[in-house]
Each structure stands twice: as C-alpha cells, then as structure tokens.
Legacy VTK file of the C-alpha trace (Angstrom):
# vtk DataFile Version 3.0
C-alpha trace
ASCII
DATASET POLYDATA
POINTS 209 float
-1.047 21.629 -0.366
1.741 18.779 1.340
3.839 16.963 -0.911
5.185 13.882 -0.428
8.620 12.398 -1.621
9.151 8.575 -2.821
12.099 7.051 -1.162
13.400 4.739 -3.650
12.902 1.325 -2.659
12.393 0.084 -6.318
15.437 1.537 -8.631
17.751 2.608 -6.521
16.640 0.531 -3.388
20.026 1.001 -1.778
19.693 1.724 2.387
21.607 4.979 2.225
19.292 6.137 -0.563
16.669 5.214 1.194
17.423 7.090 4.608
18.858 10.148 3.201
15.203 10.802 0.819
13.430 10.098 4.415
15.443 11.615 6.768
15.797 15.152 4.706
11.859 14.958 3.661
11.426 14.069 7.636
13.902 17.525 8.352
12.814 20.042 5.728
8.928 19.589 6.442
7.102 17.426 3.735
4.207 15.624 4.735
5.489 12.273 4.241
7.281 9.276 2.563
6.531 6.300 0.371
7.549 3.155 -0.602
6.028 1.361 -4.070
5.240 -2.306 -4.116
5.738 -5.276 -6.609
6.041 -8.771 -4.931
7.567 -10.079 -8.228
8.535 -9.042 -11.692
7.590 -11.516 -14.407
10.573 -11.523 -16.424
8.070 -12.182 -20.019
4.553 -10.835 -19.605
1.373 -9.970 -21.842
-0.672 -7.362 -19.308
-0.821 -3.719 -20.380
0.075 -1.041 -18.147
-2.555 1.062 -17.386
-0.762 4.078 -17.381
0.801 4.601 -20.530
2.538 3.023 -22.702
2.069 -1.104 -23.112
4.839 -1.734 -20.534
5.617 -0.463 -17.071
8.980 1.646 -17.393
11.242 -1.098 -15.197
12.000 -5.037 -15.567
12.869 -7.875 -13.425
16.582 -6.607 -12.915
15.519 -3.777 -11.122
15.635 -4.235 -7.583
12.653 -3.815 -5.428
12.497 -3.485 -1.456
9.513 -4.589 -0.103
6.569 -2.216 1.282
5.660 -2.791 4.450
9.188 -3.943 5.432
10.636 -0.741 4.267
7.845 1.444 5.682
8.734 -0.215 8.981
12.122 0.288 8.929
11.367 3.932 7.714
9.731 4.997 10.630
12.634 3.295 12.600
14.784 6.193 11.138
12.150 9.130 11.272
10.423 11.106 13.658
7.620 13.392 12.431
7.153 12.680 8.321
3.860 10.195 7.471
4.844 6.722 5.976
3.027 5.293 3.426
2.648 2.649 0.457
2.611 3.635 -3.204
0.604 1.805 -3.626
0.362 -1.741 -2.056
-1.662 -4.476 -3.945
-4.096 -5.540 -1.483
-5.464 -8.289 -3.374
-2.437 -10.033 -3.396
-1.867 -10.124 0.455
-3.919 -11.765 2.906
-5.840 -8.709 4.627
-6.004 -10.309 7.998
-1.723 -10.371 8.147
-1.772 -7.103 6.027
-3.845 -5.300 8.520
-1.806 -6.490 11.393
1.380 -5.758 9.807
0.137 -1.971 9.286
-1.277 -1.654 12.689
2.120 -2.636 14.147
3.919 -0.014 12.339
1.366 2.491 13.339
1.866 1.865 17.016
6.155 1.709 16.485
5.861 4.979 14.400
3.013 6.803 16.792
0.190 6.895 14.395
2.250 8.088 10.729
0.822 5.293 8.882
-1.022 5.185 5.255
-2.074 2.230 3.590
-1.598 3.753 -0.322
-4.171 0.690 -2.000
-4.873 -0.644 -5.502
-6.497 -3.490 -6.708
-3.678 -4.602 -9.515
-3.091 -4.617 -12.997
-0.451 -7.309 -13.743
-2.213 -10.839 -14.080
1.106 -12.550 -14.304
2.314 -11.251 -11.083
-1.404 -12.419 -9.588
-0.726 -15.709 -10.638
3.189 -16.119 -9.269
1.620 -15.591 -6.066
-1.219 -17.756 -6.569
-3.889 -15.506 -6.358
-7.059 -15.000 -8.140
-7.274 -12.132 -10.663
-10.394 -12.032 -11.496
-12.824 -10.376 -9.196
-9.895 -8.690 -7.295
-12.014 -5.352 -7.364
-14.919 -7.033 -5.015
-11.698 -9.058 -3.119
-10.324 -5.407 -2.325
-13.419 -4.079 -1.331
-14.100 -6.387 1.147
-10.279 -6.525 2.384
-10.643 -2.566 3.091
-14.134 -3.223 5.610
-12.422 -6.435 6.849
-9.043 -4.275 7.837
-11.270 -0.891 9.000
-12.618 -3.540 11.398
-9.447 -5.284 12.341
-8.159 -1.519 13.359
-11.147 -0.647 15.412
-12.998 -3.208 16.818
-11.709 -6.044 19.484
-12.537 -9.183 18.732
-13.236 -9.503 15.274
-15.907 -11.690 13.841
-15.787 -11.078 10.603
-18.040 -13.270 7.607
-17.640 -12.193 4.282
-17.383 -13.518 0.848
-13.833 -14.090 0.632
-12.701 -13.922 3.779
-14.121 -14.858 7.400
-13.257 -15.956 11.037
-14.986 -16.587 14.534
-14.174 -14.118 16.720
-10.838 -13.450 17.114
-7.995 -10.840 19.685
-6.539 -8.607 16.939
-4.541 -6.424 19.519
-2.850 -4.114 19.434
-5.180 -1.243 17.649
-2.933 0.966 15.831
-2.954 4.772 17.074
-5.378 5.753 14.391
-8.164 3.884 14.738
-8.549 3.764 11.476
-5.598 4.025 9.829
-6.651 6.033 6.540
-6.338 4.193 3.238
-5.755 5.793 0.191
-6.697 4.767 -3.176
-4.349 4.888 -6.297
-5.466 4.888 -10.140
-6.831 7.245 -12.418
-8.944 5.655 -14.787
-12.587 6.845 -14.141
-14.006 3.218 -12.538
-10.978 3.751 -9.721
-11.340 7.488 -9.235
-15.035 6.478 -8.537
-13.815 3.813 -5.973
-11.542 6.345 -4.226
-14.615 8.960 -3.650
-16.566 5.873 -2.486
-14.731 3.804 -0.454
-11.277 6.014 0.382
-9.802 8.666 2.583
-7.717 10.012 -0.142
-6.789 9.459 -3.811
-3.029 8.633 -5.250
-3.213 9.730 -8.911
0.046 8.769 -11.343
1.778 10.295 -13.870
-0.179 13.705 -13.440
0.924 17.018 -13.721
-0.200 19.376 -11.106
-3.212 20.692 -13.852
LINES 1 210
209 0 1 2 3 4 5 6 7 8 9 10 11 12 13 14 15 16 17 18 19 20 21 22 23 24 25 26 27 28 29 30 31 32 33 34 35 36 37 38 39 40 41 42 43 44 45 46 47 48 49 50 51 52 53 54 55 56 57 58 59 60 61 62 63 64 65 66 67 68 69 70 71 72 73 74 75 76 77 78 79 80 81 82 83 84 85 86 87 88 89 90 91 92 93 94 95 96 97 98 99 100 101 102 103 104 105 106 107 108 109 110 111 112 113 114 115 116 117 118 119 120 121 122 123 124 125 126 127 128 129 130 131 132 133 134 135 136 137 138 139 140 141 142 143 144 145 146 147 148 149 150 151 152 153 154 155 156 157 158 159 160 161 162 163 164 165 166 167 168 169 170 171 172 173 174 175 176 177 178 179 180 181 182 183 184 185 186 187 188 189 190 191 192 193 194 195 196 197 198 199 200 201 202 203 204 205 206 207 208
C-alpha cells in the first residue's frame, strides 16, 4: 500500500505549510503529494455536496491555492515524491491548455505527475466560469482521449464533439507518455467511470474498510 499526504493549498494555503507537508512526505518515503482544486467559491449556493452532508465543509473565506500552479511549484521544491491534483475539475478547464500545463510539469519534475480528475458537482462554480454544466460527464470523457493524445502523439489532429483542431506541434511530450489520470468520486456511476476510463481511483471520505 503507498499513501499519499495533502499539502494544504486550500485551508491553510500558507507557502511554509505547503513546503514543510511536501518536503517531509518527499524525505520520509510516501508516495506522493496533492493539491485540491476550486477555481471559485460561490459565496450563496443551492448544489448539494455529494459527499455528505448538503454543504461542502469550507466557504468563500477560505483561501485556496491553485492546482496546477501549486503542483508546479511543488515539484520545484521536491525531488523523488509524485505530485498530483485532488482532484482537478476538468470540465472547467480547456483540455488543450490543461494538458499542456501538466505535460510541462512532468518534464520540470522528471515524470512525478498525476492528473487526480472529476467531472464536478457545484453548478454555481460551472457557471462563474462560464462553462456548461450539463453534459460535463461526456465533456470529460472526451477531454481525457483528447489529453492521452496531446501526451503521446505529435501533431495532434484531433475532431471531437466538443473540442477539435487541424493538426497541430504539441511539444514537448511529458516523460510519461501518458501521464496517468486518476479518477475521484465514489458514487457507483463514477466508480464505474474510473474502472472504465482511469488508471486509478481517488475515493473521499473513506475509511480504510
């Protein structure tokens, strides 16, 4: 079994925080590090968390330090320990800059990457950003094959549903070609996504049973 530590980028979010969760996990010999993700907190909102309880155990006056920024800077301070996202909402991002971003840290950190997925539960936070909620399931689906292909193939023509360019140079590949992405949730429908379309599964709020 490896265990993992989360670094704190949303509550205490503070650098020093931050580096001293990382740099002991990266010392004493867990497997790796991660950093959650929220964009924006509505301050009012009506969604339900899925996980207990009708509302998520935070608010807007929590501070949050964003992913992929602080998984970069991360493996700026770490040697050996895998970074990853806990989870990132891919169908809020743009999967073309998302997979790019991801592949860059993978080459700066020597191939420590995972992209930690889900597919969202917070409509409000969808429509801050000014994307679509509905369908985000089929959005994330094709976002993972779009990105698999962005990390392993050169150029990329890519024609989907929701997404699509002429060939394009999407250099440099990250060191693992692909980078593995891991699925979170634990309601049946995503635990049945993870087995289908994931190279591991992030449950929450679990106990080791």
């Amino acid at each position: 079994m490896e265990i993992g530590a989360w670094v704190g980028n949303n509550g205490p979010a503070t650098p020093d925080h931050m580096l001293s969760v990382a740099q002991t996990a990266d010392r004493t010999g867990l497997a790796s590090v991660w950093a959650a993700d929220h964009v924006l907190w509505p301050v009012e909102y009506a969604s339900k968390y899925p996980y207990g309880g009708d509302k998520y155990p935070a608010d807007f006056n929590q501070p949050v330090a964003e992913s992929v920024t602080t998984m970069t800077w991360l493996s700026a301070q770490t040697t050996r320990v895998r970074i990853g996202s806990l989870v990132i909402v891919v169908p809020q991002r743009n999967p073309w800059l998302l997979a790019r971003q991801l592949a860059t840290i993978d080459v700066f950190n020597g191939g420590r990457t995972i992209l930690g997925a889900g597919t969202g539960w917070l409509r409000e936070e969808f429509e801050a950003l000014g994307m679509p909620f509905e369908r985000r399931m089929a959005r994330s689906e094709e976002a993972f094959a779009l990105m698999r292909r962005i990390w392993t193939e050169h150029p990329v023509r890519f024609r989907g549903e929701f997404y699509g360019a002429d060939p394009v140079g999407v250099l440099p590949h990250p060191v693992q070609r692909p980078i593995p992405i891991w699925l979170g949730g634990n309601t049946p429908g995503a635990i049945a996504r993870a087995g289908r379309l994931a190279d591991g599964w992030i449950p929450y709020g679990l106990s080791p049973a």
